[in-house]
Backbone as a chain_set.jsonl record, in Angstrom:
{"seq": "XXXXXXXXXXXXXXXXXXXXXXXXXXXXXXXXXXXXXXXXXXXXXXXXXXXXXXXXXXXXXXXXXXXXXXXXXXXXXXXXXXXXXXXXXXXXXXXXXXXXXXXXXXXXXXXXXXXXXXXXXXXXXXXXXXXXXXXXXXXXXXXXXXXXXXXXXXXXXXXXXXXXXX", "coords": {"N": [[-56.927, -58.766, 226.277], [-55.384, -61.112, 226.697], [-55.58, -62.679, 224.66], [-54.669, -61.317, 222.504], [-51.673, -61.396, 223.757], [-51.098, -64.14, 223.474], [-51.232, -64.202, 220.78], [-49.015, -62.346, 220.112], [-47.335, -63.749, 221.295], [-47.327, -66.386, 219.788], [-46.707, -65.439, 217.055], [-43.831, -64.383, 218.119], [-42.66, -67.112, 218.42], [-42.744, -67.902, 215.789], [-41.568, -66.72, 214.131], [-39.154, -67.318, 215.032], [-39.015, -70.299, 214.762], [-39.078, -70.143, 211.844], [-36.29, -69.332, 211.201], [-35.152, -71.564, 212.111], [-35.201, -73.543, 211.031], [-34.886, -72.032, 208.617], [-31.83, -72.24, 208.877], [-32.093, -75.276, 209.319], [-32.341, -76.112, 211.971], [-33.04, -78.738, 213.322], [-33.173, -79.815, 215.711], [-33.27, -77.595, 217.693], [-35.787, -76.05, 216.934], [-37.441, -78.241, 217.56], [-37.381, -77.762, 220.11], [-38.423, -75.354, 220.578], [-40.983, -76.002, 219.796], [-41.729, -77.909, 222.022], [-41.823, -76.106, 224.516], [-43.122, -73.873, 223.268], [-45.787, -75.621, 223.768], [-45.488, -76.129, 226.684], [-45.668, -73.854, 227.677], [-48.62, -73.0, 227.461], [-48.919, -71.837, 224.556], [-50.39, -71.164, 221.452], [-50.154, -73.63, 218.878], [-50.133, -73.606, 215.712], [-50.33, -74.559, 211.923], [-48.689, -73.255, 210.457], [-46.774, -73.064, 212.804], [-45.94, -76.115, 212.74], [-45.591, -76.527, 210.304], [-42.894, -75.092, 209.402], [-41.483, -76.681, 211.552], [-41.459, -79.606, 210.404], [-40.117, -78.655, 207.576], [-37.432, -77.961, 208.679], [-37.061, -80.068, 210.019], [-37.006, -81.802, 207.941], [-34.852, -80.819, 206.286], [-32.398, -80.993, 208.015], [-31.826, -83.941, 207.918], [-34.284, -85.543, 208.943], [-36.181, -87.034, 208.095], [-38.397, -89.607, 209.197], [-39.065, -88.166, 211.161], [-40.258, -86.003, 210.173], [-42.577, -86.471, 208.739], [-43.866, -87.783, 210.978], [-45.013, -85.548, 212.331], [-46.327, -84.574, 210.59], [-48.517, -86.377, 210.816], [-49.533, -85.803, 213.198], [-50.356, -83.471, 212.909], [-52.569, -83.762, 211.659], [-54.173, -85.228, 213.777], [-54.662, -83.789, 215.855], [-56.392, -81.666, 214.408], [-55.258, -79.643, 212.584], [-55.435, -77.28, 210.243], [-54.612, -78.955, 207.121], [-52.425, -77.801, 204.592], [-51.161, -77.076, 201.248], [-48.202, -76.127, 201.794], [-47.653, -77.734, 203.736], [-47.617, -80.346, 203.424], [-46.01, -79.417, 200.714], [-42.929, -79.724, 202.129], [-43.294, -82.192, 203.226], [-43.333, -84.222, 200.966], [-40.731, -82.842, 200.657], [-39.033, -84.268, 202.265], [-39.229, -86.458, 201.773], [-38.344, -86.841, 199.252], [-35.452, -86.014, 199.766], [-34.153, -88.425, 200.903], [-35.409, -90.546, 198.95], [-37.986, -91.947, 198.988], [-40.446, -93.33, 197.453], [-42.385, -94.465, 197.636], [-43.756, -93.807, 200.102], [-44.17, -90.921, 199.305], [-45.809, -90.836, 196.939], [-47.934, -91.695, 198.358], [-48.334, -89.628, 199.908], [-49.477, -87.878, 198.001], [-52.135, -88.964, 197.897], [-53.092, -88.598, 199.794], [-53.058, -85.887, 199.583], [-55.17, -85.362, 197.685], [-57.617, -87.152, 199.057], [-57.701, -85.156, 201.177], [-58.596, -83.142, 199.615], [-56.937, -81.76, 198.903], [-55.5, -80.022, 196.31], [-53.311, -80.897, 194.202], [-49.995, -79.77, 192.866], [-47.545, -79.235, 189.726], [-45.464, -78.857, 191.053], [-45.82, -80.476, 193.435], [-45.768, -82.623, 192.357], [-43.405, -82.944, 190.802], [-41.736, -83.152, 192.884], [-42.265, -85.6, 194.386], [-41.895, -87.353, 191.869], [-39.156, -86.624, 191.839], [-38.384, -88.15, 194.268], [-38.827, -91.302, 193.655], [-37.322, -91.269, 191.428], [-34.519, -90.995, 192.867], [-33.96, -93.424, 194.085], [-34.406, -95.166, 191.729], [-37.309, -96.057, 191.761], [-39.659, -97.154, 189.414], [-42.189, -97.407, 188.425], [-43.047, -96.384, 190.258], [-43.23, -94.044, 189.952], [-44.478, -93.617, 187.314], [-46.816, -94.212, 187.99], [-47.31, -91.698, 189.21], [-46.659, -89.813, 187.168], [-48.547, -90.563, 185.7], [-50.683, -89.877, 187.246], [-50.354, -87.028, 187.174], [-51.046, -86.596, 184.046], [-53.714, -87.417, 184.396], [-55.142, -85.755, 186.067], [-54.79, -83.125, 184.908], [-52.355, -81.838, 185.314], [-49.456, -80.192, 184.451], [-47.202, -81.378, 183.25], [-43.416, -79.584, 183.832], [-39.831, -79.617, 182.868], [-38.269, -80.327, 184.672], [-40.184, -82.592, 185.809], [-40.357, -84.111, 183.391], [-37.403, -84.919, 183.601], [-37.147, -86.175, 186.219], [-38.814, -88.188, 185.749], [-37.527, -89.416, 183.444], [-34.777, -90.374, 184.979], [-35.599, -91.768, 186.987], [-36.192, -94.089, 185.376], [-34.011, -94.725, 183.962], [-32.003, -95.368, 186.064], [-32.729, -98.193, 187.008], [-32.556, -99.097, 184.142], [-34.857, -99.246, 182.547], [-36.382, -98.821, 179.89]], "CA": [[-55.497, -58.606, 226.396], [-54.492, -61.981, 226.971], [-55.571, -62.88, 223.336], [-53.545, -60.476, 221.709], [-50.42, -61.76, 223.828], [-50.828, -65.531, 222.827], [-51.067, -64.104, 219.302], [-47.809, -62.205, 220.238], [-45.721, -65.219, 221.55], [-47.295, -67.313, 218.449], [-45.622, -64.498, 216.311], [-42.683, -64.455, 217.787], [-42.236, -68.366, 218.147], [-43.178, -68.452, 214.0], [-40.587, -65.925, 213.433], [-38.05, -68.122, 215.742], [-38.754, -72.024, 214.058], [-38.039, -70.045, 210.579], [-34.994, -69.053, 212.065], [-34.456, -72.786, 212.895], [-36.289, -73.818, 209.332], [-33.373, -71.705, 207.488], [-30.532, -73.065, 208.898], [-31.659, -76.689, 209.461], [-31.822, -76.442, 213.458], [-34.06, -79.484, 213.875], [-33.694, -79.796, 217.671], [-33.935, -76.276, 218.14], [-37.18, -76.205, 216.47], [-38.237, -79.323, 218.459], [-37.279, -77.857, 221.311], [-39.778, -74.254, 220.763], [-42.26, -76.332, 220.417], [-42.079, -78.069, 223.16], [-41.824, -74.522, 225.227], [-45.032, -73.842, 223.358], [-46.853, -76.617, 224.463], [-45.389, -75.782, 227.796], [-46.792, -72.538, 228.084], [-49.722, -73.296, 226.098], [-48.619, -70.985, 223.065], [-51.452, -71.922, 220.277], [-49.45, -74.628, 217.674], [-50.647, -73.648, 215.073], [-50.182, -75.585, 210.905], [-47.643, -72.295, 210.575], [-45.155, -73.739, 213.032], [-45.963, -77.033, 212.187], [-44.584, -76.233, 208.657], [-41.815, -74.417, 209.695], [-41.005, -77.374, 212.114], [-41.602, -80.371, 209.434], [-39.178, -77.963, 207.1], [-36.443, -77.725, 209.552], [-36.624, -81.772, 209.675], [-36.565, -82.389, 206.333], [-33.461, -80.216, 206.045], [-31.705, -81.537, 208.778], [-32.267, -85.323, 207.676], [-35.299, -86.146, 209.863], [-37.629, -87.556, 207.182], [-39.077, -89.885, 209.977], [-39.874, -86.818, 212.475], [-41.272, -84.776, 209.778], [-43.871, -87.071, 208.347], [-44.691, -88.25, 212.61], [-45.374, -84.339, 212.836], [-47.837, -84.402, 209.37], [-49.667, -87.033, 211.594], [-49.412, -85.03, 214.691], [-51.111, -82.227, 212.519], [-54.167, -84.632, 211.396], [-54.732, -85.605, 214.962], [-54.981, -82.194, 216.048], [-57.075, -81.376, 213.724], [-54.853, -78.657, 212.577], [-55.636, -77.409, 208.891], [-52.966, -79.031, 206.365], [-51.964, -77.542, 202.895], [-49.785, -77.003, 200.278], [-47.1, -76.095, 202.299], [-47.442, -78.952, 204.846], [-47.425, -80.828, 202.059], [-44.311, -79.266, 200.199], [-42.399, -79.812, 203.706], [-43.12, -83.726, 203.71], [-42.575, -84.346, 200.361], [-39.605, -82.896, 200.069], [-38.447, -85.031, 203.409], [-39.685, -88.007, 200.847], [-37.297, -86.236, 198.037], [-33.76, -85.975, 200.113], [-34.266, -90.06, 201.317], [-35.933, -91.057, 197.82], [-39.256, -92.644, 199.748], [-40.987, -93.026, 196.516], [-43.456, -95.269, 198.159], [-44.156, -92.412, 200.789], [-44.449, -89.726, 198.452], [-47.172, -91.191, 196.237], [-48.988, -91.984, 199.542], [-48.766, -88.241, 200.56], [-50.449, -87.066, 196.937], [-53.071, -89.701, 197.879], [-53.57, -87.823, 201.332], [-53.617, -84.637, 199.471], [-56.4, -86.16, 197.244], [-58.41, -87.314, 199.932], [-57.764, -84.146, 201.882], [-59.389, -82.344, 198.981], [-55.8, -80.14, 198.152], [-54.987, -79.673, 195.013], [-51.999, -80.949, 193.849], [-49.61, -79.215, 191.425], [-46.661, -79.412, 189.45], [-44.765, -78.578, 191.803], [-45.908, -81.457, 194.285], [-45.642, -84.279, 191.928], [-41.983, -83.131, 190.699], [-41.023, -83.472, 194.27], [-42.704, -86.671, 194.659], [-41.486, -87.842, 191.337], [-37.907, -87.059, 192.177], [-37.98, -89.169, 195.544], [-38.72, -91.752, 192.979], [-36.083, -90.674, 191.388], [-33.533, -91.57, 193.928], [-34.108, -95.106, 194.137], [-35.321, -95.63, 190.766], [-38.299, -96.816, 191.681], [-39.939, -96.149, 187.924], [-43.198, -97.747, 188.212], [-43.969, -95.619, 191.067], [-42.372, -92.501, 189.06], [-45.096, -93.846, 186.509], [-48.015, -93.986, 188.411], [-47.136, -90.02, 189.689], [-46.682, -88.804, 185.94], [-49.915, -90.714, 185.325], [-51.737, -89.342, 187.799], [-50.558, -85.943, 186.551], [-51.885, -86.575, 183.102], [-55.165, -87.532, 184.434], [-55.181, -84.516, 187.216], [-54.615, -81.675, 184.436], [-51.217, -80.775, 185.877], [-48.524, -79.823, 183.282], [-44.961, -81.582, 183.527], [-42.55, -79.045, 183.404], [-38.927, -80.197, 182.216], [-38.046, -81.079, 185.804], [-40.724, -83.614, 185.925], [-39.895, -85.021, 182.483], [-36.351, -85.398, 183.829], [-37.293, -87.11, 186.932], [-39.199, -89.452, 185.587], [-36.171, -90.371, 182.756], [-34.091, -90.774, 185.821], [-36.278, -92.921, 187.632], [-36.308, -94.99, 184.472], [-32.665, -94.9, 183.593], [-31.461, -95.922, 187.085], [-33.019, -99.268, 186.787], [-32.637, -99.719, 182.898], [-36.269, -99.59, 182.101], [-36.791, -97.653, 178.491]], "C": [[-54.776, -59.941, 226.281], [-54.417, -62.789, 225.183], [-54.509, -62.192, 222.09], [-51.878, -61.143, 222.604], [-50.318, -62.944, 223.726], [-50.63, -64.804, 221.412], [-49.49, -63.735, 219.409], [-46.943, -62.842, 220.35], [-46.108, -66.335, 220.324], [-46.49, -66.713, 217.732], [-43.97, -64.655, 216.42], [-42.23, -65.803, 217.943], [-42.117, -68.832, 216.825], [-42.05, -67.928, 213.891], [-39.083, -67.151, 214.197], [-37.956, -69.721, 215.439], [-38.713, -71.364, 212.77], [-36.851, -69.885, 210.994], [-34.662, -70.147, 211.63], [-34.512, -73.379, 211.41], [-34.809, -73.515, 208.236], [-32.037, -72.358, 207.594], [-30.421, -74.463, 209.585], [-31.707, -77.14, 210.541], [-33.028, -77.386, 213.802], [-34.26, -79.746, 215.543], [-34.024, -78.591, 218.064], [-35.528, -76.33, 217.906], [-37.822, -77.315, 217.477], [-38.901, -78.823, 219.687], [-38.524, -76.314, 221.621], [-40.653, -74.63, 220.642], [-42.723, -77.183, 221.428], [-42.003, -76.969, 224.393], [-43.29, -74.125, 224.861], [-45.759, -74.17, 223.932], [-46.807, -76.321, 225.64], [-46.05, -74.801, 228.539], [-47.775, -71.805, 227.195], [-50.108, -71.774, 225.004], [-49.368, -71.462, 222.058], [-49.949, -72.511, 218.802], [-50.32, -74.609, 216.788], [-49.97, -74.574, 213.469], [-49.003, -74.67, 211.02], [-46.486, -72.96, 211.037], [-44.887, -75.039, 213.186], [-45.155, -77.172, 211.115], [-43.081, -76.28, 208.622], [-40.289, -75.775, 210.437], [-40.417, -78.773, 211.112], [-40.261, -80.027, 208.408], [-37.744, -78.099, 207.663], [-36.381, -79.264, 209.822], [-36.251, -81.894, 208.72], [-35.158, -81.883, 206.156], [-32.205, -80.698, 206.828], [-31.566, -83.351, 209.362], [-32.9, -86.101, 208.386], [-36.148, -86.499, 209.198], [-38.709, -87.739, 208.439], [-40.017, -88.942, 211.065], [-41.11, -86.147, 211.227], [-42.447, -85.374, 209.143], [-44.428, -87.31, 209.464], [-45.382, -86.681, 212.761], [-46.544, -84.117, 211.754], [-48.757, -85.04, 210.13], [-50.35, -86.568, 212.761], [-50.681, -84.511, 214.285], [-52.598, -82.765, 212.566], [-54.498, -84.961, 212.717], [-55.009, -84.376, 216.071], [-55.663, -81.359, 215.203], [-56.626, -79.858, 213.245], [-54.907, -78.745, 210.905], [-54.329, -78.046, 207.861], [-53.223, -78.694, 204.898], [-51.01, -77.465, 202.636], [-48.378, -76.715, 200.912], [-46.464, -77.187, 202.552], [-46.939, -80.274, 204.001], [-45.902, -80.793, 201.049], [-43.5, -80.075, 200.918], [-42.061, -81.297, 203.458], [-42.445, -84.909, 202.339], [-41.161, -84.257, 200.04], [-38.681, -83.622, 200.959], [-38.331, -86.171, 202.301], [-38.534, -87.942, 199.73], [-35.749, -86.828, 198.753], [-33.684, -87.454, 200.52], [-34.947, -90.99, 200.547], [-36.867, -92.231, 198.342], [-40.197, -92.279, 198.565], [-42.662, -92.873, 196.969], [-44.395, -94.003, 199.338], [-44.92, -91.299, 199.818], [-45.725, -90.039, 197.588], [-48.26, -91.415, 197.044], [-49.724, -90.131, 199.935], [-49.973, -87.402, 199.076], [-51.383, -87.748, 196.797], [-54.07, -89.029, 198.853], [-54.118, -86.732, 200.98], [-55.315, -84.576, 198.601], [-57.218, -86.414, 197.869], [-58.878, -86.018, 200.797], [-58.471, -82.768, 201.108], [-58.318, -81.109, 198.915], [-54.743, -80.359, 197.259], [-53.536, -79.936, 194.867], [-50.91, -80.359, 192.836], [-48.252, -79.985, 190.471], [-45.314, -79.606, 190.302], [-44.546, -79.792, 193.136], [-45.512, -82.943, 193.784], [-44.274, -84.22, 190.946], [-41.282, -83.465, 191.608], [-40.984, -85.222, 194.217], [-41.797, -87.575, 193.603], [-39.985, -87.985, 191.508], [-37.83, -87.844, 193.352], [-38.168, -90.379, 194.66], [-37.322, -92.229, 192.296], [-34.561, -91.628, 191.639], [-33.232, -92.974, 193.888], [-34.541, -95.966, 192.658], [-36.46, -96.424, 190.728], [-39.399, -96.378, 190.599], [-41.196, -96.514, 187.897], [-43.844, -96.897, 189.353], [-43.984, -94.135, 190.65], [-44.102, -92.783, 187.959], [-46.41, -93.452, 186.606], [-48.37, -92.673, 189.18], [-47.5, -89.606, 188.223], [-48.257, -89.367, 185.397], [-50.937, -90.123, 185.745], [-51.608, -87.586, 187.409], [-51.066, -85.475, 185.187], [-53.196, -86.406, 183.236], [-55.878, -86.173, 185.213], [-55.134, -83.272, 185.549], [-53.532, -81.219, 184.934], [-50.261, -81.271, 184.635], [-47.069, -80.24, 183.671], [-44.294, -81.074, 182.757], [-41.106, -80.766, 183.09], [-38.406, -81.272, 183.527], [-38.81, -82.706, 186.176], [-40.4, -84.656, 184.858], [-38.724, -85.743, 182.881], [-36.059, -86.516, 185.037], [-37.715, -88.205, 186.49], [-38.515, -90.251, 184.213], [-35.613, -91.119, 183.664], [-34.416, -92.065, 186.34], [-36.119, -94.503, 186.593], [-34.54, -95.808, 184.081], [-32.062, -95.535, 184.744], [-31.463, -97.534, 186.825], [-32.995, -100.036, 185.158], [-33.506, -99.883, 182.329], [-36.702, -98.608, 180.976], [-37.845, -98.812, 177.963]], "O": [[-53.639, -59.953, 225.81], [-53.42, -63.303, 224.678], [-53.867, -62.635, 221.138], [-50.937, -61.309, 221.828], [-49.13, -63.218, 223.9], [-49.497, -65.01, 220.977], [-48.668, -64.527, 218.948], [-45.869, -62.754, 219.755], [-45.224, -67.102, 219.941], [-45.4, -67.267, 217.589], [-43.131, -64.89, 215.55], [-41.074, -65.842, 217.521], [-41.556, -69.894, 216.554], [-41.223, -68.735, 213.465], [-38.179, -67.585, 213.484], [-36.973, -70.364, 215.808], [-38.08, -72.171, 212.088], [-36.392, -71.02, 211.124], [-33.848, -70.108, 210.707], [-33.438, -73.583, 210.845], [-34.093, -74.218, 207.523], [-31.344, -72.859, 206.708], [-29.437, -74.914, 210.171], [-31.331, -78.3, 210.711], [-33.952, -76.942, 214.485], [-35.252, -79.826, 216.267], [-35.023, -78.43, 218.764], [-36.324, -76.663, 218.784], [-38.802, -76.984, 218.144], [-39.999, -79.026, 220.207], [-39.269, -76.232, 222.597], [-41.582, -74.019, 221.171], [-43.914, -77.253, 221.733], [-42.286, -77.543, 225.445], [-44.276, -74.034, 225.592], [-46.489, -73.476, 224.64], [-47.92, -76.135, 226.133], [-46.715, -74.822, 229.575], [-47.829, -70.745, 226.572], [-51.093, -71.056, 224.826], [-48.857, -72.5, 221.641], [-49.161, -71.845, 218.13], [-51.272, -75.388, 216.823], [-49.051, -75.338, 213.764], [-48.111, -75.166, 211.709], [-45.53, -73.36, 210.373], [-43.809, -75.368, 213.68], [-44.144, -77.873, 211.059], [-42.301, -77.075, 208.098], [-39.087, -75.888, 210.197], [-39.212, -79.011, 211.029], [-39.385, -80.887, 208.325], [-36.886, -78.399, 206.833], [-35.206, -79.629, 209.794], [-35.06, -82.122, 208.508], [-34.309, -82.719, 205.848], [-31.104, -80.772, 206.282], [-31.353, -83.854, 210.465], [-32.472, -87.227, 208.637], [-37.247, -86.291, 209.712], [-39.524, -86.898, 208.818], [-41.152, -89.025, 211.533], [-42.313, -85.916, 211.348], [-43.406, -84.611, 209.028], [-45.647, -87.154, 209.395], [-46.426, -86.69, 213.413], [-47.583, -83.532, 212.062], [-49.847, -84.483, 210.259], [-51.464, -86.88, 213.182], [-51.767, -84.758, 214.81], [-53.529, -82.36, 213.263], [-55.729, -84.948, 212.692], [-55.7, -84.489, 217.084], [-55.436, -80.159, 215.352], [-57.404, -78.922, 213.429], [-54.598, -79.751, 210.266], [-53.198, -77.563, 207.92], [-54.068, -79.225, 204.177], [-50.001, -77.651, 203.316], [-47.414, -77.215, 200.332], [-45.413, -77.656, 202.115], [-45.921, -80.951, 204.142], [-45.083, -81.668, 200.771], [-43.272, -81.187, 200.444], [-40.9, -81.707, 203.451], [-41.647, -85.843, 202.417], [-40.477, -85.084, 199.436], [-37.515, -83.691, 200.569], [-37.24, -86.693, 202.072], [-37.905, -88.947, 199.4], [-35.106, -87.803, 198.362], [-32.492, -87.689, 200.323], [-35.203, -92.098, 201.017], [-36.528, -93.396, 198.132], [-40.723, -91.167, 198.535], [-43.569, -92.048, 196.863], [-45.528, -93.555, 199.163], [-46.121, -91.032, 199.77], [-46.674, -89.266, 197.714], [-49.412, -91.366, 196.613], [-50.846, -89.655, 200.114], [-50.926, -86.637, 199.226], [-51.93, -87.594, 195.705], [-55.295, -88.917, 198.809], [-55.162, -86.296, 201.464], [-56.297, -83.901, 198.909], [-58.195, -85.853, 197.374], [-60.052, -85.792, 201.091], [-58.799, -81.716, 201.657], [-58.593, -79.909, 198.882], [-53.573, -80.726, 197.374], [-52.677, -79.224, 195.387], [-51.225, -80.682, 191.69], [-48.048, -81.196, 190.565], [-44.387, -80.397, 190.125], [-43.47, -79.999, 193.698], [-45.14, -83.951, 194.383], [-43.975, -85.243, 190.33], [-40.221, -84.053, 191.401], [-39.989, -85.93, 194.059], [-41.04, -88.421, 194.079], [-39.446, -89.086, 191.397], [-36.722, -88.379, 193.326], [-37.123, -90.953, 194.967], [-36.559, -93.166, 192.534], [-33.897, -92.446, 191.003], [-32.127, -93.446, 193.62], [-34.906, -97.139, 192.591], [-36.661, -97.31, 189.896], [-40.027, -95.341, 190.811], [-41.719, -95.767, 187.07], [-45.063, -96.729, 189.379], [-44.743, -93.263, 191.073], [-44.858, -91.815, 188.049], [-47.069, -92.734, 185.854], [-49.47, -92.51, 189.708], [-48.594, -89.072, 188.041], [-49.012, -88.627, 184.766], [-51.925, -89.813, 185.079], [-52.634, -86.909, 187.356], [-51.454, -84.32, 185.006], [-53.877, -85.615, 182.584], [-56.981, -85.713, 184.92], [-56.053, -82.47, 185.72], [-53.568, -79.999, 185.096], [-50.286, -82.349, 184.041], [-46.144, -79.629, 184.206], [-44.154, -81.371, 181.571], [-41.207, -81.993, 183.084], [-38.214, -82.487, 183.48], [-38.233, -83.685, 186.648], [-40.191, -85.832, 185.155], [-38.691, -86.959, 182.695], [-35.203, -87.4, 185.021], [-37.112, -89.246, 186.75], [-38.825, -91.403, 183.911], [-35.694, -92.343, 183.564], [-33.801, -93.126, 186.229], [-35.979, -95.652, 187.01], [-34.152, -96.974, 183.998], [-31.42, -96.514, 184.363], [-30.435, -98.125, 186.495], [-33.315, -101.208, 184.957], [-33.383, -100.679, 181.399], [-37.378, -97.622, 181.269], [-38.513, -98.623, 176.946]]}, "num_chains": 1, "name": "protein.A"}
């Protein structure tokens, strides 16, 4: 019984940091999982995600990459999501330098990177025009087998054009 009602209050705490996730409520979110922890509710990668998400959106880069670390020290599984999530923290504050770190992590971590991860990455790039790090993303997607859609082509113009570098 008591297994099934941790699963229950995990449930409904997941369903309650999307909640927070959709409209950006980074302290809210903070604040259910510290209630979790409180009344040791299993934290699972789920509202990890959710939480990370709900930073990024609500301009917490810093939190939501401290919470990717959290995850690794808790030995809590991380993928593609977790991943999406931190990148795209790296995206809205153009942390190029970050972002190429995290598709190093995912590399190491043995998860697959896609298109989808290294357009992100490449637009935080992007931002700052930092083009040599834009460079060494679209490179590593050549060498990886991943396919740059138009988005990626365009980031990594950008990146280039900012700084004047054709």
């Amino acid at each position: 019984m008591v297994s099934s009602e941790v699963q229950s209050n995990t449930g409904a705490f997941n369903a309650a940091l999307r909640a927070c996730d959709g409209a950006g409520q980074w302290e809210k979110a903070l604040q259910l999982l510290c209630t979790m922890m409180q009344n040791l509710v299993e934290c699972n990668a789920t509202v990890f995600n959710a939480l990370m998400s709900a930073c990024e959106k609500g301009g917490q880069w810093e939190l939501a990459l401290q919470l990717l670390g959290n995850m690794s020290s808790k030995q809590l599984e991380l993928n593609a999501i977790t991943f999406n999530a931190a990148l795209g923290a790296c995206k809205k504050f153009g942390l190029g330098e970050q972002a190429l770190h995290l598709l190093s992590v995912m590399a190491q971590s043995e998860i697959e990177s896609d298109t989808i991860h290294c357009s992100i990455a490449l637009g935080a790039c992007k931002k700052e025009g930092e083009w040599q790090k834009a460079l060494q993303i679209f490179n590593l997607m050549t060498h990886s087998n991943i396919g740059a859609d138009a988005i990626a082509h365009s980031a990594m113009i950008s990146a280039c054009d900012r700084v004047g570098e054709w």
